[in-house]
C-alpha positions as CSV (number, residue, x, y, z in Angstrom):
1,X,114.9,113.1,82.3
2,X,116.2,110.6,79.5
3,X,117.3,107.3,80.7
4,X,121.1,107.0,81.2
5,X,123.4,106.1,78.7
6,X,125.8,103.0,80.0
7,X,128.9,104.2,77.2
8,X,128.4,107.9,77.9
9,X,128.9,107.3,81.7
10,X,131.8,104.8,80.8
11,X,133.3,107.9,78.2
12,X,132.8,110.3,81.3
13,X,134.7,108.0,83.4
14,X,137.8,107.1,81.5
15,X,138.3,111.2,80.7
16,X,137.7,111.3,84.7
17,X,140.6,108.8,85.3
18,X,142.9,110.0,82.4
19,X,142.4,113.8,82.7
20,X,142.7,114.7,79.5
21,X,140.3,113.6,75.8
22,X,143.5,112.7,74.3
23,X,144.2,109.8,76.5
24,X,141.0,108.8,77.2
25,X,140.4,108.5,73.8
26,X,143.7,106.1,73.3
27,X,142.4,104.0,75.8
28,X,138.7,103.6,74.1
29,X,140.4,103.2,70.7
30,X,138.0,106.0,69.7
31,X,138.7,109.1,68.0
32,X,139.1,112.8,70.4
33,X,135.8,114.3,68.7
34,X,134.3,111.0,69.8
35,X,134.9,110.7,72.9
36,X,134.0,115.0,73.4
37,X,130.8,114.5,71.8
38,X,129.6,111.8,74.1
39,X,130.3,113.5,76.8
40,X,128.9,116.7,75.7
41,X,125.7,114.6,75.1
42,X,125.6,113.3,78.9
43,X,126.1,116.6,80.0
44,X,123.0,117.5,77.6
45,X,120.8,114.6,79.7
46,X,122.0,115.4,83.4
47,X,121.8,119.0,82.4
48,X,124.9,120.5,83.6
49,X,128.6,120.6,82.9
50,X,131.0,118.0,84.1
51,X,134.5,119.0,83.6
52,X,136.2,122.5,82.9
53,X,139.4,123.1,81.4
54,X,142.7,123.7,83.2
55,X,145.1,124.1,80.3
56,X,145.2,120.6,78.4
57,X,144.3,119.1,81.5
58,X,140.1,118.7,82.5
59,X,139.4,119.1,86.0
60,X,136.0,117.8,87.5
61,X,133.0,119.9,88.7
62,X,130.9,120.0,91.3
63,X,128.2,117.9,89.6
64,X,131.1,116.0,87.9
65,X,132.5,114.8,91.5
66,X,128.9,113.8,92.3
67,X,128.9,111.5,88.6
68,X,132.1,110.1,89.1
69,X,130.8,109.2,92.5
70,X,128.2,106.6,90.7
71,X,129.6,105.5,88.3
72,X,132.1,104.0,89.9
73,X,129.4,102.4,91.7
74,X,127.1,101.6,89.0
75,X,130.7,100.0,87.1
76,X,131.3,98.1,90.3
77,X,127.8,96.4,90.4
78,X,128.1,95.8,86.7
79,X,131.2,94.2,86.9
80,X,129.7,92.1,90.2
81,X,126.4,91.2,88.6
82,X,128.5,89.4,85.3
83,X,130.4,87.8,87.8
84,X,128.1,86.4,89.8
85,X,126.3,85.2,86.5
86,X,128.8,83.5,85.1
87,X,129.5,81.4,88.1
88,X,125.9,81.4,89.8
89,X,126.5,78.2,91.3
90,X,129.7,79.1,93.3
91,X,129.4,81.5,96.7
92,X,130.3,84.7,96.0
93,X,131.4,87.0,98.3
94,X,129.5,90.5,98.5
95,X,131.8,93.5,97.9
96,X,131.5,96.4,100.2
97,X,134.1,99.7,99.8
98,X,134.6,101.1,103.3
99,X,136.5,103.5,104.6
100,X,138.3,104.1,107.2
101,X,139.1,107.8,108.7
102,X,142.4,108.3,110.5
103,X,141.2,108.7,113.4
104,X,140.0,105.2,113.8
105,X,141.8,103.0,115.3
106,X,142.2,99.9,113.0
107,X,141.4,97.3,115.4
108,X,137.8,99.4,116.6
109,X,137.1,99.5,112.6
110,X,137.8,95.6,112.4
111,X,135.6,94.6,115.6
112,X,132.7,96.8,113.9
113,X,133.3,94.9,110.9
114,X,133.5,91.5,112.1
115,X,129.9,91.5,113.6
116,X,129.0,90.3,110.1
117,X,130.7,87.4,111.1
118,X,127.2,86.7,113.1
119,X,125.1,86.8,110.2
120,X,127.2,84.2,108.0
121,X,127.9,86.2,105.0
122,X,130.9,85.6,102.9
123,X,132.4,89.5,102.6
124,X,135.4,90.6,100.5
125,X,135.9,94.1,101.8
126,X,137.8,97.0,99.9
127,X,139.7,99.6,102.4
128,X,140.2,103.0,101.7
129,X,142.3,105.5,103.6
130,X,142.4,108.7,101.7
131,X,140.8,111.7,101.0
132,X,138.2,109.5,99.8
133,X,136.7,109.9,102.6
134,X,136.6,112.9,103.6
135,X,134.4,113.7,101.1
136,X,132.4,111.1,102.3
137,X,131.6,113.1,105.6
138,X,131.4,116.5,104.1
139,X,128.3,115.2,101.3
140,X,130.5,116.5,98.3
141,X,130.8,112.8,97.1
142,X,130.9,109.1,97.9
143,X,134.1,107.8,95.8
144,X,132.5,104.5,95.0
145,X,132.4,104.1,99.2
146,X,129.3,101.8,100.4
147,X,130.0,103.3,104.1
148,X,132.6,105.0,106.5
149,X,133.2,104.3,110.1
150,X,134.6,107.8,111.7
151,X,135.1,109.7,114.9
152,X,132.6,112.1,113.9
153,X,128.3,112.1,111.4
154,X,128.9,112.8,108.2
155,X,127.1,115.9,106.5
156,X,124.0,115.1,104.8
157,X,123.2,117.8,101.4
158,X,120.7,117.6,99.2
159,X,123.2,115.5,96.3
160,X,124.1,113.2,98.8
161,X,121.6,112.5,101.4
162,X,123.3,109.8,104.1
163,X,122.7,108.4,107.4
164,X,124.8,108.3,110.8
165,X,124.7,105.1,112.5
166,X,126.1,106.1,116.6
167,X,128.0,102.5,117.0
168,X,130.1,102.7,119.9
169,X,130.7,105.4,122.9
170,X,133.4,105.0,125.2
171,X,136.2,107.5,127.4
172,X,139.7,108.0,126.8
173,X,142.7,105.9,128.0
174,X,146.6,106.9,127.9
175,X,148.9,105.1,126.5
176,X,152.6,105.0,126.9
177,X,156.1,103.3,127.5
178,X,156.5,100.9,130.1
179,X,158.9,103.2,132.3
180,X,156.6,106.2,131.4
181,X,153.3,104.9,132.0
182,X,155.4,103.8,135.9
183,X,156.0,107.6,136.4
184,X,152.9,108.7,135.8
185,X,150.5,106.2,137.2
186,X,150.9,107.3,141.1
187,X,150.1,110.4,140.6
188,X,147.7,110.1,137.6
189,X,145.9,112.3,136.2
190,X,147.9,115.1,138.2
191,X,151.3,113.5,137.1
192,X,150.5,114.7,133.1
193,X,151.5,118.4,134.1
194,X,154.5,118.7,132.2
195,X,154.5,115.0,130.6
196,X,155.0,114.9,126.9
197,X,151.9,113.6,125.2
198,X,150.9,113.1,121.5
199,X,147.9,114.7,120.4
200,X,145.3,113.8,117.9
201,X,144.9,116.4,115.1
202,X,142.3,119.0,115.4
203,X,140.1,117.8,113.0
204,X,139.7,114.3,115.7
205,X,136.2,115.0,117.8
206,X,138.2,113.9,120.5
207,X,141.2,116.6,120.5
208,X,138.0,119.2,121.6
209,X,137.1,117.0,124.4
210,X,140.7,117.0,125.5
211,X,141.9,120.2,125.4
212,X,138.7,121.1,127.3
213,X,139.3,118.4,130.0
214,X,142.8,120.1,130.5
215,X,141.7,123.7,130.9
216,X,139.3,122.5,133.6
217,X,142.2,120.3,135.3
218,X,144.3,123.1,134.8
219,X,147.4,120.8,133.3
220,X,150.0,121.5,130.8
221,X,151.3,118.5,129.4
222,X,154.2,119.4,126.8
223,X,153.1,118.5,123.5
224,X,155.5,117.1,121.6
225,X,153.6,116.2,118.8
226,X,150.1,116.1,116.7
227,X,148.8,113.3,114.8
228,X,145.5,112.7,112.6
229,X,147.0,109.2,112.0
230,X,146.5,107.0,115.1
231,X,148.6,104.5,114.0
232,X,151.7,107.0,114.0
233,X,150.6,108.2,117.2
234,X,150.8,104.7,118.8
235,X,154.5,104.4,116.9
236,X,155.8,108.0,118.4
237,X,154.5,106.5,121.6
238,X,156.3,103.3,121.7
239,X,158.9,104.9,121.0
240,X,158.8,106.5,124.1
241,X,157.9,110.1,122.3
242,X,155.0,110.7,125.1
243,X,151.4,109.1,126.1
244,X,149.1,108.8,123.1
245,X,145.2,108.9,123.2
246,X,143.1,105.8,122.6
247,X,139.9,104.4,123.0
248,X,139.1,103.0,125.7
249,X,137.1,100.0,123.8
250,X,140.1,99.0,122.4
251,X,143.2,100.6,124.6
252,X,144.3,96.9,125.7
253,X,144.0,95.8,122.3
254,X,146.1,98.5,120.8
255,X,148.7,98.8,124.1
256,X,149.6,94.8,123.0
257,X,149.9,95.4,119.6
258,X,152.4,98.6,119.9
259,X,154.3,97.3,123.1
260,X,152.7,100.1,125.2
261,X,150.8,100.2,128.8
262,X,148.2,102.3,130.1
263,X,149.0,105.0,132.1
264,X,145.3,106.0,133.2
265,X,141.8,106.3,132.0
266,X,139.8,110.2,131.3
267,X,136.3,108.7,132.4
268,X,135.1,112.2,131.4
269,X,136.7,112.4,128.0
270,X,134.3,110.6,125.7
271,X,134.9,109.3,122.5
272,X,132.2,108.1,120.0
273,X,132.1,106.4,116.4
274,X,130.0,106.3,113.7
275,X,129.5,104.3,110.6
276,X,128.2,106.4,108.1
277,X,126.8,105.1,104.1
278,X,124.3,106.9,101.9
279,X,120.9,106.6,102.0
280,X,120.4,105.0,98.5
281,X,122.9,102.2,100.0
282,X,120.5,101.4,103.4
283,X,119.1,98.6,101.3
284,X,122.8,96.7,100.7
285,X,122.6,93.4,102.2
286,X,126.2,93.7,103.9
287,X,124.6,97.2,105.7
288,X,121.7,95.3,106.7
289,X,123.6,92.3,108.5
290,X,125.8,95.0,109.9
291,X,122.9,97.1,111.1
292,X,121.2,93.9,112.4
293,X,124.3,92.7,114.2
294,X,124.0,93.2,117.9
295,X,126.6,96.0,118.3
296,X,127.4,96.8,122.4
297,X,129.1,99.7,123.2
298,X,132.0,98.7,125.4
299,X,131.7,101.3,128.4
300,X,134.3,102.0,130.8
């Protein structure tokens, strides 16, 4: 294979962003027949298409996503390394592009994170939220992402070969109003027949574990709602919608934060996380302190 051409990946990537020749080729200040002819020459080199055509509009292919996915990486690094240059005698803090899946309750993501704080390296880390990553865990395509820290591996494919990294394991606690949480806690876990609770979506690992606990336990709480953001659960929940599911690693945490108490603890509903990067990213130096960190699993 030819060696990589830095202004036909940059071409590629403006048309990416802009969706259409025309505007990528106002923002290059280069002509349309330009700008097509670059990219037609990287698709010549990586030997397959990168966009099709959805009216005026280009649309990405498979092997386009999969591109996109590196250059946005390979422009990140560029952008870090002239940085870093030009003031090599200042500390620079390493970037790293995480993301975060719904499921994961933001103050479990931050206490993964903060293990780094161990290893004394200055980080400046860029969140992401969206459907970024999932991506991510299917294999289609990183998004510029360094790693992920979800309820569930990712899927490793041949284009995207990545690594699972089990981080934490712990069971499930209730969460609730004051006045709720004093209803049910007598009779708990018999008292959630009939209690309004608050779901997590069906894509959460842990909505499987739950609605098997249930059937066994023969209850039928009245679900009043279904969330894949955990954050909104812990909202409908303080305001007094129903019990929401939490880890247990980090149910005090979170029953401070959103005004909200524990009603009880599903020893037998487990819960694990994952952080999840792409093997061409094991060497990073911020995934090596990570991976080096001493990480406990807070079990309960």
């Amino acid at each position: 294979m030819e060696w990589l051409n830095y202004h036909h990946l940059l071409y590629f990537s403006v048309a990416a962003r802009e969706g259409t020749i025309a505007k990528a080729s106002a923002e290059l200040h280069l002509s349309q027949s330009a700008v097509s002819s670059q990219i037609r020459r990287l698709e010549e080199v990586l030997g397959d298409k990168l966009f099709v055509r959805s009216g005026r509009a280009l649309e990405l292919t498979e092997t386009g996503q999969l591109v996109l996915s590196y250059a946005n990486v390979i422009f990140s690094m560029g952008r870090e390394l002239m940085d870093r240059l030009e003031h090599r005698d200042q500390a620079q803090p390493l970037r790293a592009h995480v993301g975060v899946a719904d499921a994961v309750p933001k103050p479990l993501a931050w206490r993964l994170l903060s293990t780094l704080q161990q290893a004394n390296l200055p980080i400046r880390w860029v969140y992401r939220e969206d459907t970024a990553v999932s991506g991510f865990l299917s294999g289609t395509t990183t998004h510029g992402l360094d790693l992920v820290i979800a309820d569930r591996p990712g899927k490793s494919t041949a284009k995207l070969p990545i690594e699972n990294r089990l981080v934490l394991s712990c069971d499930t606690t209730l969460l609730g109003t004051r006045a709720l949480c004093k209803r049910l806690r007598p009779r708990f876990p018999d008292s959630l027949e009939g209690c309004p609770i608050i779901l997590p979506g069906q894509l959460a690992t842990v909505r499987q574990e739950l609605d098997d606990w249930l059937d066994v336990h023969q209850l039928n709480p009245d679900v009043v709602a279904e969330c894949e953001d955990h954050g909104l659960a812990c909202c409908l929940a303080r305001h007094g919608e129903g019990v929401c599911v939490a880890p247990s690693a980090v149910a005090d945490e979170l029953a401070t934060m959103h005004a909200l108490e524990v009603a009880g603890t599903l020893g037998e509903v487990r819960q694990q996380f994952f952080i999840v990067v792409p093997e061409r990213h094991a060497q990073n130096p911020v995934l090596t302190a990570l991976f080096g960190a001493t990480l406990k699993a807070k079990e309960r």
